[in-house]
PDB file of N, CA, C and O in Angstrom:
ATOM      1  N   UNK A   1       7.309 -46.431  -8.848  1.00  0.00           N
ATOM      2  CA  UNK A   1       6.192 -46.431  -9.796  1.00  0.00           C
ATOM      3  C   UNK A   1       5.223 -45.307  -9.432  1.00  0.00           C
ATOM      4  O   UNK A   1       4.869 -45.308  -8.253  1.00  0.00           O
ATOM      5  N   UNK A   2       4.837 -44.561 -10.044  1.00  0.00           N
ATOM      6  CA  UNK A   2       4.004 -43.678  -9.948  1.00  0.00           C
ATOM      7  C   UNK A   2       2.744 -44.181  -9.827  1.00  0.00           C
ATOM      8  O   UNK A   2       2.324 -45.198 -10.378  1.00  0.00           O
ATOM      9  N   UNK A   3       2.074 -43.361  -9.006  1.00  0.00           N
ATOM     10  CA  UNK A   3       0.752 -43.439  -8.676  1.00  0.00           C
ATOM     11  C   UNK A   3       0.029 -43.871  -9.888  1.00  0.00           C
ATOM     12  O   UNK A   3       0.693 -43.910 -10.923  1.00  0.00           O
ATOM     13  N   UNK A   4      -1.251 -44.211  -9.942  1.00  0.00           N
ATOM     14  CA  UNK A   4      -2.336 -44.333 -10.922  1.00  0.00           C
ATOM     15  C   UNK A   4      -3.039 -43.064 -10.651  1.00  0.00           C
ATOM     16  O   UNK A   4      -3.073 -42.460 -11.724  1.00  0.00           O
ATOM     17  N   UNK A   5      -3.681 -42.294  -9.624  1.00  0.00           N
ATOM     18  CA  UNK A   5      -4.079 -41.202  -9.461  1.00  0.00           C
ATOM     19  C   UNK A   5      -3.364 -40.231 -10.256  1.00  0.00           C
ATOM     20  O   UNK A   5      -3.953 -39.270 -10.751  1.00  0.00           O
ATOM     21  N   UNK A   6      -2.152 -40.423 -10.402  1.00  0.00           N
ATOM     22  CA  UNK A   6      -1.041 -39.140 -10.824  1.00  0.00           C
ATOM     23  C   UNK A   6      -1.341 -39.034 -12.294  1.00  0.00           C
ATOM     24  O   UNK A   6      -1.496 -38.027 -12.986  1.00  0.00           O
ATOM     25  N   UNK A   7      -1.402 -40.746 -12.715  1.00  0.00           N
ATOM     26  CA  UNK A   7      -1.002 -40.822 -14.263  1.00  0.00           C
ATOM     27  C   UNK A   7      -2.437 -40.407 -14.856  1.00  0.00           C
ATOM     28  O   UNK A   7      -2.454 -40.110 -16.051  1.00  0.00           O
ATOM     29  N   UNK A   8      -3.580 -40.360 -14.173  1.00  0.00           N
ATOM     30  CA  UNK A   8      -5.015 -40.315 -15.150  1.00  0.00           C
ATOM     31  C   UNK A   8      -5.851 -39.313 -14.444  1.00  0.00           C
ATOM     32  O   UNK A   8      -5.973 -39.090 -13.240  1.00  0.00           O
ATOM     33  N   UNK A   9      -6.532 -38.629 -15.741  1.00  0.00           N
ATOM     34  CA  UNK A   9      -7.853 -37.596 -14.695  1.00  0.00           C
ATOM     35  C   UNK A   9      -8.416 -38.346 -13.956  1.00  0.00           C
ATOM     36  O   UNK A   9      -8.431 -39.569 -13.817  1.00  0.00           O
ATOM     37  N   UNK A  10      -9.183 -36.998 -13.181  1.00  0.00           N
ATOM     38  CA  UNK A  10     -10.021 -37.617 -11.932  1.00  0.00           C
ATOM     39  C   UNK A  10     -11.210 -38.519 -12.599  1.00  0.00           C
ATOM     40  O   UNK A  10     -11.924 -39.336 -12.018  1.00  0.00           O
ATOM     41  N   UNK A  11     -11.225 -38.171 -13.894  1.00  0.00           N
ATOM     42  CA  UNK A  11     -12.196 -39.003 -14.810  1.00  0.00           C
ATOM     43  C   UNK A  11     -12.150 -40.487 -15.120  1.00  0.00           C
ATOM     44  O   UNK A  11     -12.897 -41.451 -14.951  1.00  0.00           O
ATOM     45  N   UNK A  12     -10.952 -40.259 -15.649  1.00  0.00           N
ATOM     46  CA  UNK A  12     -10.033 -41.526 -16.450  1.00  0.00           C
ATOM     47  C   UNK A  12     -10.044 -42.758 -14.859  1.00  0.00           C
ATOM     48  O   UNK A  12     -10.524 -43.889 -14.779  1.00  0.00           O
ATOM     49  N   UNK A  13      -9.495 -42.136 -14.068  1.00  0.00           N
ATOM     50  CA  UNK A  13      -9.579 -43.150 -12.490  1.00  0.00           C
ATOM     51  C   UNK A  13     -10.790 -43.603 -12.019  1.00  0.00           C
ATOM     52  O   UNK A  13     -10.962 -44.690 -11.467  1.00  0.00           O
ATOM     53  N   UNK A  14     -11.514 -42.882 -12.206  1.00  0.00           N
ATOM     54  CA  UNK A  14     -13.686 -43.240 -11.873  1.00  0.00           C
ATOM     55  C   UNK A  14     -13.924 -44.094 -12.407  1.00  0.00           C
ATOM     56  O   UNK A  14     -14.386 -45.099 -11.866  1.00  0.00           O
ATOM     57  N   UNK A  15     -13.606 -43.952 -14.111  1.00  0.00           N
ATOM     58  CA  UNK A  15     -13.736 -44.506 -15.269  1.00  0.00           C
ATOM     59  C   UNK A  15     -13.103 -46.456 -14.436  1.00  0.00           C
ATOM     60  O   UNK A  15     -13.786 -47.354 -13.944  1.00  0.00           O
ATOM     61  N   UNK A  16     -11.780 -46.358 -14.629  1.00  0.00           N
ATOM     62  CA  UNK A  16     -10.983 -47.115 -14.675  1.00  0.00           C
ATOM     63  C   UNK A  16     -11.631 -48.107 -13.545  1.00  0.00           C
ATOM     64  O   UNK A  16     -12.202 -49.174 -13.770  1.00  0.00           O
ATOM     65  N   UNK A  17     -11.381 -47.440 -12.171  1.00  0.00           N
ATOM     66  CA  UNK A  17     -12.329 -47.783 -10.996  1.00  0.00           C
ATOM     67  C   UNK A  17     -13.355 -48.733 -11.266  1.00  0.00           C
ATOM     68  O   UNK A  17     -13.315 -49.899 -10.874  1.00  0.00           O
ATOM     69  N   UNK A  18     -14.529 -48.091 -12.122  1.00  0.00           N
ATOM     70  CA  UNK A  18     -15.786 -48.739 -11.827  1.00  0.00           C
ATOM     71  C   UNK A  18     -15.400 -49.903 -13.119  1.00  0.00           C
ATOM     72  O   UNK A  18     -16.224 -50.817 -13.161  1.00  0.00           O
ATOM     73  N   UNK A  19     -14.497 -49.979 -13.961  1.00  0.00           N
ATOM     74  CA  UNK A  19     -13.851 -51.189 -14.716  1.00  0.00           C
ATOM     75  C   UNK A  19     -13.254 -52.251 -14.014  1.00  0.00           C
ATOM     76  O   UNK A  19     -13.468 -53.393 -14.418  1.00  0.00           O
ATOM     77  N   UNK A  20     -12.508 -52.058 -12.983  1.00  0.00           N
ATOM     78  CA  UNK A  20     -12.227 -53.069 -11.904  1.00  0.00           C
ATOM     79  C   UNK A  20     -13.426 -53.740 -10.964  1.00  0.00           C
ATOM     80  O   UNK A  20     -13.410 -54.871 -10.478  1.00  0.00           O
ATOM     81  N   UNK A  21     -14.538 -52.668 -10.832  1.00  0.00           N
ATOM     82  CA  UNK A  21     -15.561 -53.483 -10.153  1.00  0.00           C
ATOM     83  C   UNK A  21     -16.598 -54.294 -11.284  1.00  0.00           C
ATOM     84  O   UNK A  21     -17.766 -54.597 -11.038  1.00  0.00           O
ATOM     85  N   UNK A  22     -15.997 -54.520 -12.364  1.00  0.00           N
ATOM     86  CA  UNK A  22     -16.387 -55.385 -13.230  1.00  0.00           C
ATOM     87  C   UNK A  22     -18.010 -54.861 -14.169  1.00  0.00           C
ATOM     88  O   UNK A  22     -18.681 -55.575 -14.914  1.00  0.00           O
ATOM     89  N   UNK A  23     -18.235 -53.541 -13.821  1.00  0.00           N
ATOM     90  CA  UNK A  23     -18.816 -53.001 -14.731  1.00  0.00           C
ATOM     91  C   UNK A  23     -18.917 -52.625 -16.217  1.00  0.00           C
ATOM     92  O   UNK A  23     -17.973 -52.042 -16.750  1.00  0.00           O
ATOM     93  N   UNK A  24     -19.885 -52.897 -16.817  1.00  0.00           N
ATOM     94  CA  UNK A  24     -19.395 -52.746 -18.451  1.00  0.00           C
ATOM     95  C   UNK A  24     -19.383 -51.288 -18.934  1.00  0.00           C
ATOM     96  O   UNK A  24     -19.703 -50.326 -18.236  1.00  0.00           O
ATOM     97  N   UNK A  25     -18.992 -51.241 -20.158  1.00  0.00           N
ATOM     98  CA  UNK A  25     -19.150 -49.799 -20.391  1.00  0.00           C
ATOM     99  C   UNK A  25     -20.114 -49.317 -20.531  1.00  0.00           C
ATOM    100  O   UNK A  25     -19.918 -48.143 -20.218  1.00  0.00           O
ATOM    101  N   UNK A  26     -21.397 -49.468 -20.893  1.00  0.00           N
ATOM    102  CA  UNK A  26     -22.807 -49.233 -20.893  1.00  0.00           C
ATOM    103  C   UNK A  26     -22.910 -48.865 -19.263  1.00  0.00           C
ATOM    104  O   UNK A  26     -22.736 -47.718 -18.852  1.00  0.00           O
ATOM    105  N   UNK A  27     -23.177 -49.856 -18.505  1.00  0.00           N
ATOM    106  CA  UNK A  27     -23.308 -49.867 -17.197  1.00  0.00           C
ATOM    107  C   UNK A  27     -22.390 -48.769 -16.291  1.00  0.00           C
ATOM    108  O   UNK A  27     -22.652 -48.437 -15.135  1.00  0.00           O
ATOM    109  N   UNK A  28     -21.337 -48.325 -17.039  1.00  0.00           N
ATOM    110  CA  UNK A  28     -20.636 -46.822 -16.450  1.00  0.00           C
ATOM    111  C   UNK A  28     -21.338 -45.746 -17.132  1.00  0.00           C
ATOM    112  O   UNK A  28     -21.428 -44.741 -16.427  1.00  0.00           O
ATOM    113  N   UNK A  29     -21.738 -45.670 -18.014  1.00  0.00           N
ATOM    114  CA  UNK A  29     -22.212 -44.819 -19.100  1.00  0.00           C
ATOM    115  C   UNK A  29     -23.537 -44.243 -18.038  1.00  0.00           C
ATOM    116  O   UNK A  29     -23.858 -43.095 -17.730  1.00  0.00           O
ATOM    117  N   UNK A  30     -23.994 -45.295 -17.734  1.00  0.00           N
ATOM    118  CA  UNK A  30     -25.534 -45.149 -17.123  1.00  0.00           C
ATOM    119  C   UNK A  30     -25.267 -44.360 -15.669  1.00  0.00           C
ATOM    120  O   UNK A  30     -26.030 -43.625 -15.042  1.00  0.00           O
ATOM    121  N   UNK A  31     -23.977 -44.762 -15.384  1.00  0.00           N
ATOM    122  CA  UNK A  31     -24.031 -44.362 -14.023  1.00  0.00           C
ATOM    123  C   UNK A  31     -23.423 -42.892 -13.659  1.00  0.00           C
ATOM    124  O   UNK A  31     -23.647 -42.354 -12.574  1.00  0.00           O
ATOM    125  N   UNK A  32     -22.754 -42.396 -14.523  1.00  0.00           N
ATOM    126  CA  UNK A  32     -21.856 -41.321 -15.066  1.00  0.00           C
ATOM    127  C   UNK A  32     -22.526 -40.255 -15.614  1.00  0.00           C
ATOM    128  O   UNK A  32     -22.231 -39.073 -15.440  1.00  0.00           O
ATOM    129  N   UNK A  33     -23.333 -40.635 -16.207  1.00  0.00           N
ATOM    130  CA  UNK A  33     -24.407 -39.546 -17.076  1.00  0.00           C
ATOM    131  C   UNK A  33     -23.591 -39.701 -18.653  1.00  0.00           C
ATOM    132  O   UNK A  33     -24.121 -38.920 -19.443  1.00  0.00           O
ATOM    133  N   UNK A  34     -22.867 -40.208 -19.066  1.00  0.00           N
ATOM    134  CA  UNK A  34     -22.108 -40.153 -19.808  1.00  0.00           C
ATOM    135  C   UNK A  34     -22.432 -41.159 -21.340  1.00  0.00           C
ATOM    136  O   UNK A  34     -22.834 -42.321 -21.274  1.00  0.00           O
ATOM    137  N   UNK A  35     -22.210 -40.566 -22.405  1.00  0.00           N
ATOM    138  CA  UNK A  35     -22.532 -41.627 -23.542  1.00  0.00           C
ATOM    139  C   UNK A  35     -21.255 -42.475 -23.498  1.00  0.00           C
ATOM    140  O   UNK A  35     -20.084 -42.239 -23.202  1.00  0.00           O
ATOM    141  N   UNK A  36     -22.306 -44.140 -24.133  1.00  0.00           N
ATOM    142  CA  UNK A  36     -21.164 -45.262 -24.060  1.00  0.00           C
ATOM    143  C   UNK A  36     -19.669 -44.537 -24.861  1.00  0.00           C
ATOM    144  O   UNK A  36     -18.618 -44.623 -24.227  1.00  0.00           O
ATOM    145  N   UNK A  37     -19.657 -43.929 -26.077  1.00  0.00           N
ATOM    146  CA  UNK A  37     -18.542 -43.613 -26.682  1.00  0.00           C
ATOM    147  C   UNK A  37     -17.826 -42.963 -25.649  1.00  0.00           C
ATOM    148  O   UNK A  37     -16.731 -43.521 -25.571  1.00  0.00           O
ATOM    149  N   UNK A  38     -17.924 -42.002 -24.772  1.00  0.00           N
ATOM    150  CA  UNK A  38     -17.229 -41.047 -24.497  1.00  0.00           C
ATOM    151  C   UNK A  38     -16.259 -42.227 -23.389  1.00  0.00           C
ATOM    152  O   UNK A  38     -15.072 -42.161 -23.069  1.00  0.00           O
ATOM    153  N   UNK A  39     -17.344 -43.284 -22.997  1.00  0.00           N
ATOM    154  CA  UNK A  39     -16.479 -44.003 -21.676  1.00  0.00           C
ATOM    155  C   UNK A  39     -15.510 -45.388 -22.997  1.00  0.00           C
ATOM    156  O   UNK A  39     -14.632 -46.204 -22.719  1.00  0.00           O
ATOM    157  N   UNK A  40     -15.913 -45.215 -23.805  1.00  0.00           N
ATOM    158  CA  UNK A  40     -14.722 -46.062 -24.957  1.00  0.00           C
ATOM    159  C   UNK A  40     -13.361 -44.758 -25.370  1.00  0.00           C
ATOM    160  O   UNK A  40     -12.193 -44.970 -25.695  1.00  0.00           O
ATOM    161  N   UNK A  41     -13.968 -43.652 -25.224  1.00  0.00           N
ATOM    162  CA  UNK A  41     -12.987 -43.108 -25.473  1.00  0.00           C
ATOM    163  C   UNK A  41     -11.824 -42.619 -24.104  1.00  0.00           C
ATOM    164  O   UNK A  41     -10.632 -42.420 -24.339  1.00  0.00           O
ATOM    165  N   UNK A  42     -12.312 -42.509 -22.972  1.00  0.00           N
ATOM    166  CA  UNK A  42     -11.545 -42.896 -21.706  1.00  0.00           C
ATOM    167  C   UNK A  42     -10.837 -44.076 -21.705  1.00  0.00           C
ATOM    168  O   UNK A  42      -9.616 -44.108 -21.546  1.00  0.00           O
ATOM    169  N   UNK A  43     -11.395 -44.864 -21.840  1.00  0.00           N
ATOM    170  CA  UNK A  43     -10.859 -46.373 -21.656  1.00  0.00           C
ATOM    171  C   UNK A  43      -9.135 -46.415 -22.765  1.00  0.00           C
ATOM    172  O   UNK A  43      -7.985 -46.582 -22.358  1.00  0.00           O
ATOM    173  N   UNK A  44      -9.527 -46.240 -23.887  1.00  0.00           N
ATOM    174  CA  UNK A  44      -8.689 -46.012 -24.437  1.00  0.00           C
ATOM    175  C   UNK A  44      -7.172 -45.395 -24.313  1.00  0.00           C
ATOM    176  O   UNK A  44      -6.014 -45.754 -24.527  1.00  0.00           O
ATOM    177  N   UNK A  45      -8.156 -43.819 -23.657  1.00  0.00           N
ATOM    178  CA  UNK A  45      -6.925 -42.820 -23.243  1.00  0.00           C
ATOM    179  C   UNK A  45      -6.014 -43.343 -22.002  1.00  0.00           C
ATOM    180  O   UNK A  45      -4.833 -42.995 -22.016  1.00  0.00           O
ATOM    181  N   UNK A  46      -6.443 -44.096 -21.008  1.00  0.00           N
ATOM    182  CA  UNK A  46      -6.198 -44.768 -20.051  1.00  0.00           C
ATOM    183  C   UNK A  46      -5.762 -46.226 -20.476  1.00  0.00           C
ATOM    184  O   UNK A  46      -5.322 -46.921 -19.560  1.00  0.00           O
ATOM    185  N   UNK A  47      -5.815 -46.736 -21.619  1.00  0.00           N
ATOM    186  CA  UNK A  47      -4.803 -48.039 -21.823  1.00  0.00           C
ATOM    187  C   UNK A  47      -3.334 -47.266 -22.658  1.00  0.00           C
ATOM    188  O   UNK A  47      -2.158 -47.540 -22.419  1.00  0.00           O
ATOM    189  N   UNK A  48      -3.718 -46.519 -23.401  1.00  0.00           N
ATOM    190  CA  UNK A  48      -2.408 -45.424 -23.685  1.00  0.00           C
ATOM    191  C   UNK A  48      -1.631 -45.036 -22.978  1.00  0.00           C
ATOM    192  O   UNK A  48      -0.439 -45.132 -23.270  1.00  0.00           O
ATOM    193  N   UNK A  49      -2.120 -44.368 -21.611  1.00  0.00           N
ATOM    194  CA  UNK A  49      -1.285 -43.447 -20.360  1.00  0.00           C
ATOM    195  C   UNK A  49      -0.462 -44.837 -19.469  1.00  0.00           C
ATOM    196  O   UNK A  49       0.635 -44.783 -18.914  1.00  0.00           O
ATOM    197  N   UNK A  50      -1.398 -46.036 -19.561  1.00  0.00           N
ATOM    198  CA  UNK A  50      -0.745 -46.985 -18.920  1.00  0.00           C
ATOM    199  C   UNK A  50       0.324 -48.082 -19.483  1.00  0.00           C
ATOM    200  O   UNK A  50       1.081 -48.807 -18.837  1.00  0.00           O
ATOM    201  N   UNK A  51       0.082 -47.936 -21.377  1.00  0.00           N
ATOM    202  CA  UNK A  51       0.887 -49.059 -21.889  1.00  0.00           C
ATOM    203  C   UNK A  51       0.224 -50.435 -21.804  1.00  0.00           C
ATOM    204  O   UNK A  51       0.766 -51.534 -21.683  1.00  0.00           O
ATOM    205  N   UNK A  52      -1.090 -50.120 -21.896  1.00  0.00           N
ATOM    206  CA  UNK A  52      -1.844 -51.534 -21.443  1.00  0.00           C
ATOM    207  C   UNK A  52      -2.435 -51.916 -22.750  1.00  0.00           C
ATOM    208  O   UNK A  52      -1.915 -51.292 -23.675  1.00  0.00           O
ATOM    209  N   UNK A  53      -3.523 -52.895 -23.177  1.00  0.00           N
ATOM    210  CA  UNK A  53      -4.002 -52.976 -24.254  1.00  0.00           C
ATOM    211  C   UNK A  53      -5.302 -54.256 -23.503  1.00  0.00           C
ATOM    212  O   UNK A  53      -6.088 -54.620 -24.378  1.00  0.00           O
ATOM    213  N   UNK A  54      -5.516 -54.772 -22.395  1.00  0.00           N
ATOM    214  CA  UNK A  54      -6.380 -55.294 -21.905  1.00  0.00           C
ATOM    215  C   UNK A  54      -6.565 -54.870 -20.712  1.00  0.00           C
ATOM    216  O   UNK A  54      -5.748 -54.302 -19.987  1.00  0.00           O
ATOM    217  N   UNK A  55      -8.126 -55.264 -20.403  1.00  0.00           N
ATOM    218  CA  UNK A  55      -8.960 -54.548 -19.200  1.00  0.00           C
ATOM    219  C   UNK A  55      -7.958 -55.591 -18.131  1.00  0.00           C
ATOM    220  O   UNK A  55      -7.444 -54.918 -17.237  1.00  0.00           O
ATOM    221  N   UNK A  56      -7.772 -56.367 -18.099  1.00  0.00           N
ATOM    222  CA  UNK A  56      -7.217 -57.451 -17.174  1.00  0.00           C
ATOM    223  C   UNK A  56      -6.100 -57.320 -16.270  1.00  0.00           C
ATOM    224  O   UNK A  56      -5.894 -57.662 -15.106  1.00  0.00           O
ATOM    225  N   UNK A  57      -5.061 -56.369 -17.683  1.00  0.00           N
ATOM    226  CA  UNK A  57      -3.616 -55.561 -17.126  1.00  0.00           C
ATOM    227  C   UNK A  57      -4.302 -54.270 -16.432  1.00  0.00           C
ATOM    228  O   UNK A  57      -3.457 -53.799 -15.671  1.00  0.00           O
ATOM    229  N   UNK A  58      -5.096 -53.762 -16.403  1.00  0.00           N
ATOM    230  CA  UNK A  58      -5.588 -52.642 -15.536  1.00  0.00           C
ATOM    231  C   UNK A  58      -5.951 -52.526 -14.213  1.00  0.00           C
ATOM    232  O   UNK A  58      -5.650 -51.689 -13.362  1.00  0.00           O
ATOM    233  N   UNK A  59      -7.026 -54.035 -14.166  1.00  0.00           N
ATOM    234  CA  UNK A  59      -6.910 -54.613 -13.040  1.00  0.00           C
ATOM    235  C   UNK A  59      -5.996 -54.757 -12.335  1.00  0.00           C
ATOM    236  O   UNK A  59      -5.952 -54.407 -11.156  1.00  0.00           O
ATOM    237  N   UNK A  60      -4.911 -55.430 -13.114  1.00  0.00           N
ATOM    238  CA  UNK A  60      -3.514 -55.768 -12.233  1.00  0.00           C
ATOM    239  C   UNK A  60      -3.013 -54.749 -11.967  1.00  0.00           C
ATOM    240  O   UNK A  60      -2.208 -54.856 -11.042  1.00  0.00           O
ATOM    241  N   UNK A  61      -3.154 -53.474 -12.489  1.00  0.00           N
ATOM    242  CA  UNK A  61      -2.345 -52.230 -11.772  1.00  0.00           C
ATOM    243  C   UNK A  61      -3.093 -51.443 -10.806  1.00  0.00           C
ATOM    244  O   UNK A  61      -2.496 -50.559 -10.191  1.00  0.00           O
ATOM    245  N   UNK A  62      -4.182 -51.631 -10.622  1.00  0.00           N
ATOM    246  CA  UNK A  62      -5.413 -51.045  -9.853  1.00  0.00           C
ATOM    247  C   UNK A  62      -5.054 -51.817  -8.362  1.00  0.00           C
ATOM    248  O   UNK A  62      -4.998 -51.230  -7.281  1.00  0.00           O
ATOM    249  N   UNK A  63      -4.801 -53.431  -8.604  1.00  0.00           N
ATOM    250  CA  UNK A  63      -5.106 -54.030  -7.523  1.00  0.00           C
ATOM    251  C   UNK A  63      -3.415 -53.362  -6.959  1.00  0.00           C
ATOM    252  O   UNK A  63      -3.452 -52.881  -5.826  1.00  0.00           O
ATOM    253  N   UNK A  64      -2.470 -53.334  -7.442  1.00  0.00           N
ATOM    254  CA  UNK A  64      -1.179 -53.208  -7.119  1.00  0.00           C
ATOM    255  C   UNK A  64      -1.412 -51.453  -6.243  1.00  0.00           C
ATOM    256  O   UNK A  64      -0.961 -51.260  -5.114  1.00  0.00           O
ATOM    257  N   UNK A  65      -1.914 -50.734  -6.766  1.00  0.00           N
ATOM    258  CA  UNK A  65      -2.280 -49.611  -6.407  1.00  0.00           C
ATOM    259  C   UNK A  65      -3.079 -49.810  -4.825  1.00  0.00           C
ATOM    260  O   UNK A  65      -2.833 -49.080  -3.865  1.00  0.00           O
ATOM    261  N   UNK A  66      -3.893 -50.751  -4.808  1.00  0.00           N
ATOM    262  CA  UNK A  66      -4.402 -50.635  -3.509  1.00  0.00           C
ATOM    263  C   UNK A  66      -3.507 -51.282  -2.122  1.00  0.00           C
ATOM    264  O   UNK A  66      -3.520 -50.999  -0.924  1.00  0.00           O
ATOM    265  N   UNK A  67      -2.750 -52.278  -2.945  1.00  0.00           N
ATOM    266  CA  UNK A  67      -2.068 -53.190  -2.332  1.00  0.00           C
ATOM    267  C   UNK A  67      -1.133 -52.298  -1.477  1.00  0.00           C
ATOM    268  O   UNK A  67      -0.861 -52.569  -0.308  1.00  0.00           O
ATOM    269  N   UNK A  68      -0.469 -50.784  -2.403  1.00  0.00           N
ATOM    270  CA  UNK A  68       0.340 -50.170  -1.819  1.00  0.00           C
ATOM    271  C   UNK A  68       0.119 -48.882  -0.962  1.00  0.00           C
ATOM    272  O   UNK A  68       0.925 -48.281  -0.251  1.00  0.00           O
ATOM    273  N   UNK A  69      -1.476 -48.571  -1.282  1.00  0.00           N
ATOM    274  CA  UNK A  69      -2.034 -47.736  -0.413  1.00  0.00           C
ATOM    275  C   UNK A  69      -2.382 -48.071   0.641  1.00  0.00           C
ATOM    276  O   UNK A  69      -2.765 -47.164   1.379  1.00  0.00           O
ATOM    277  N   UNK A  70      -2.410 -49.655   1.242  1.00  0.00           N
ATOM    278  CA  UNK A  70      -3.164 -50.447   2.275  1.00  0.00           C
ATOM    279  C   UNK A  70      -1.828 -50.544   2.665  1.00  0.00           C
ATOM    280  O   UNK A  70      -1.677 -50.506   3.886  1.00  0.00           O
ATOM    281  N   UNK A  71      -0.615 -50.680   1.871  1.00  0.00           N
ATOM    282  CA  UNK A  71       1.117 -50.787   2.779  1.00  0.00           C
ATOM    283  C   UNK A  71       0.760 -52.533   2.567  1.00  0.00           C
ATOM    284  O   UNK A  71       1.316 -53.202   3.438  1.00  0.00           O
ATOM    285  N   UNK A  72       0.356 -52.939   2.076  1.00  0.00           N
ATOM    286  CA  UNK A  72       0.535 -54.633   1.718  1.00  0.00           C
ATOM    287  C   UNK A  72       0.959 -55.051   0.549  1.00  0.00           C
ATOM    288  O   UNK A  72       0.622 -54.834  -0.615  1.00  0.00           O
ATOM    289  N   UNK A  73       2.219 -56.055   1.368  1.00  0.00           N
ATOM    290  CA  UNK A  73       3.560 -56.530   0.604  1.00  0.00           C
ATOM    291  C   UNK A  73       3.150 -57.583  -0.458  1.00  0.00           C
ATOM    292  O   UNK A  73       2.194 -58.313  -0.199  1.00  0.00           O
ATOM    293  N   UNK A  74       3.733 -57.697  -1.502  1.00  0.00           N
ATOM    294  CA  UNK A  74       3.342 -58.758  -2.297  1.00  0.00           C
ATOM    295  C   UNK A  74       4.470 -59.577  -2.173  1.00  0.00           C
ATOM    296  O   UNK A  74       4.514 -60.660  -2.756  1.00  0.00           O
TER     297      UNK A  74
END
């Protein structure tokens, strides 16, 4: 399985990132410098690149991502 780093800009992963720490999109927007649209329009591009269609399945590939950067077996 390919990385998540590989599959998304350094943007799209920040983006994605601060979505796993349960931030809303406003609340990335604010933190990013970024208007809410532009972080709806990441989000998007990043459920596309992944085949996802909920924040929830993102999570689950985020956490799988760390799981295998830490070398811990599921």
């Amino acid at each position: 399985m390919k990385s998540l780093s590989n599959k998304l800009t350094k943007r799209e992963y920040e983006i994605a990132d601060n979505l796993y720490q349960g931030l809303s999109n406003k609340a990335i927007a604010q933190k990013l410098f970024i208007s809410e649209k532009t972080v709806k329009t990441h989000i998007s591009h990043i459920f596309k690149k992944l085949g996802i269609k909920h924040r929830y399945e993102l999570n689950s590939q985020l956490l799988e991502t760390v799981k295998q950067f830490k070398g811990i077996k599921t």
